[in-house]
N, C-alpha and C positions, 0 to 999 in steps of 0.2 A: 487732844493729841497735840504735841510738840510742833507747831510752825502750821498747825491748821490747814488752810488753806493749799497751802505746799506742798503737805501732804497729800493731798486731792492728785495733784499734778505728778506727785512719788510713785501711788498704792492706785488711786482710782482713773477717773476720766476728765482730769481738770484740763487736759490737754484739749482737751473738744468743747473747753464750754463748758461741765458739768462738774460742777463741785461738790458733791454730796458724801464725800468719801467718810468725810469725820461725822457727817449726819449718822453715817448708819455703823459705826462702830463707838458712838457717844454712850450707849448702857454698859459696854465692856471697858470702858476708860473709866467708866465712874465706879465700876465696880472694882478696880483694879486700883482705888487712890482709899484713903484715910473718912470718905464722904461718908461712905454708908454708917460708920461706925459713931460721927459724929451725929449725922442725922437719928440716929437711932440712940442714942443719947438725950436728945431733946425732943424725942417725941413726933419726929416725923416721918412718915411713910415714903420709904426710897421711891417704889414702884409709880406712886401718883404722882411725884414729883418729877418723874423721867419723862410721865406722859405730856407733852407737849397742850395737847388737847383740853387739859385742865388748865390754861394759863393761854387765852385768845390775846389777850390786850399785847402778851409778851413777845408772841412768835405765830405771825400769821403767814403763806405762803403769796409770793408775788403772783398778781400786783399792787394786792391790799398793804395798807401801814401795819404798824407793831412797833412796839415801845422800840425791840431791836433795831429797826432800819431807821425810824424816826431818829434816836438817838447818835447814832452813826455818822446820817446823812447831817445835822444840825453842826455835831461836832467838825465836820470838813468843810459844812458852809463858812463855818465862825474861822477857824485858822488856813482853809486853804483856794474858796472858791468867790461866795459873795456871802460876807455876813451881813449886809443890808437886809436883806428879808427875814433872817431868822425872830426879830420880833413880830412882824405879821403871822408868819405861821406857825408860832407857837403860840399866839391869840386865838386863831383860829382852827387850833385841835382841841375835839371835842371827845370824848368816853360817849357812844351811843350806841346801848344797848349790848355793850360788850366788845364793841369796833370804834378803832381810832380813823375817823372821819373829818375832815373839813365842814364849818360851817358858810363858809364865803369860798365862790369859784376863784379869785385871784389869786391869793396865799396856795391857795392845792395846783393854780399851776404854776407859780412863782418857785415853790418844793418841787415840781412833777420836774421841770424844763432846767433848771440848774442839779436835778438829781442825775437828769442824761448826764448831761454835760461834765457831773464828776463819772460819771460811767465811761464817755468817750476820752476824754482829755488823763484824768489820775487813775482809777480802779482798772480799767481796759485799756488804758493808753501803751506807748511803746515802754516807758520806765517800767511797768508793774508786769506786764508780758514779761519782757526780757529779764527780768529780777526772776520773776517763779519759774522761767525756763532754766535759767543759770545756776538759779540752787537748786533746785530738783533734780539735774542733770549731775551734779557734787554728788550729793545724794546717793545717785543710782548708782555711780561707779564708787560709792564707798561701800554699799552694798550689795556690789558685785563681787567686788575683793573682800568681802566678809569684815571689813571694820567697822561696821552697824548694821542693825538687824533691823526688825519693823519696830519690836519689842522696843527700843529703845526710846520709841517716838510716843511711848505710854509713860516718857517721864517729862522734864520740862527741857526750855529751847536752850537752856546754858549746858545742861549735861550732855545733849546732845552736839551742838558745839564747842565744847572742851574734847570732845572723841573726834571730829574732824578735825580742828583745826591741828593737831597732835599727828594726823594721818600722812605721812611724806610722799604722795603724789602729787607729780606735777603739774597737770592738769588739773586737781582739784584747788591746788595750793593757789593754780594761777587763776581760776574763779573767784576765789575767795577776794583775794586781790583787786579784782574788776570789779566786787560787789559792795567794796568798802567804800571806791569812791560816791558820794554824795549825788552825782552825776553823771549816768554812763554817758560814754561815746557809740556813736551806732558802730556799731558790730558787723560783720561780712555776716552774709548767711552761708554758713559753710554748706547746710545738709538741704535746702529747701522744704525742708518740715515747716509744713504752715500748723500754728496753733492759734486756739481760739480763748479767749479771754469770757468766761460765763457775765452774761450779759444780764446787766442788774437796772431793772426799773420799775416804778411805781406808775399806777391809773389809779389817784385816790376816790372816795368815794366822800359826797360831797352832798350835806343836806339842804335841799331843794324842796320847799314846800310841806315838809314834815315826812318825805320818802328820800331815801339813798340813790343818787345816780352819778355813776363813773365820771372824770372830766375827759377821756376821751370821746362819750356821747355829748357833752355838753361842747365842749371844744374843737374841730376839724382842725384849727390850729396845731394845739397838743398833739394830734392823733399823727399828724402831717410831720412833727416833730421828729415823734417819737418815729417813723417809720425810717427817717433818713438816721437815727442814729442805731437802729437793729440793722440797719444796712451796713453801714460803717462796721459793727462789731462784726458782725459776719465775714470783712474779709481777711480777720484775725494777721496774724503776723507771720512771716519766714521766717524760719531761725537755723 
């Protein structure tokens, strides 16, 4: 779905923390694009391919790794957080048993304690709040005045921005505006709506003596961490 995530915040409960919206409308998107036809072209079963279930390494739920958060979180160590550690810890991911796992406690919590930290600081911080509240809010009053439907967000982000930015209200015009900059300015809170930013982190699982155990068992550090920054996300933002 178009702008992903934002969509959460348009259609579901991203407002609160919960982003799942495009999770559970992902078979009617795929079914509704050019996939099935290719796949079924080359011989591959749509159905097993949707199921998540068949593909552990790819997409496991928090607070385990997966190829997805791994790759994610590495890419924002390298360009936006600490790319110092990203060779330790891609030394130290291992394929065990069908789970991406640490073999050494340091690298899983050198990845666990700078993964917060892009959760507090970039993904939950005040830039990325106030960004999905401000386009979601476009959004909703373009779809209140009927110049985009949901439908529209089953195509990609340019078609769909080529129909706002065309749309001559004011208010929208004047977010658009505030969105381009590189940098917001903090913002009044005009409404005192507090919203919550879904709170993203990892307790990888870390082989110790030939058995799997969590670095928040092994750690009261990490654990200690991680508690003060689920604290922080919890007191989500005013807008």
């Amino acid at each position: 779905m178009a702008f992903s995530h934002v969509a959460d915040w348009l259609f579901g409960k991203g407002r609160e923390g919960i982003e799942d919206y495009h999770d559970s409308i992902h078979e009617r998107f795929i079914r509704n694009t050019n996939i099935p036809k290719i796949l079924k072209k080359h011989g591959f079963a749509l159905k097993r391919l949707l199921d998540e279930n068949n593909f552990p390494l790819l997409e496991k739920s928090a607070p385990d790794l997966c190829a997805d958060r791994v790759e994610y979180a590495l890419r924002e160590f390298k360009h936006w957080l600490n790319s110092s550690i990203i060779k330790g810890c891609v030394k130290s991911l291992v394929n065990y048993n069908g789970e991406i796992v640490f073999s050494d406690q340091k690298p899983a919590f050198d990845f666990a304690i700078n993964y917060l930290e892009l959760q507090t600081q970039h993904w939950g911080g005040y830039e990325a709040m106030m960004r999905y509240h401000l386009l979601s809010n476009a959004f909703k009053i373009a779809i209140d005045k009927e110049f985009l439907s949901e439908n529209d967000f089953y195509r990609d982000e340019k078609f769909v921005m080529d129909k706002v930015e065309k749309i001559g209200d004011k208010e929208i015009q004047e977010t658009l505006r505030i969105l381009k900059n590189k940098k917001l300015r903090k913002i009044k809170n005009n409404f005192g709506q507090r919203v919550i930013k879904k709170f993203r982190y990892v307790d990888p699982k870390i082989i110790i003596g030939g058995e799997l155990t969590r670095l928040s068992i092994l750690s009261p550090k990490f654990l200690k961490i991680l508690d003060k920054h689920r604290k922080i996300n919890k007191k989500g933002l005013l807008v």
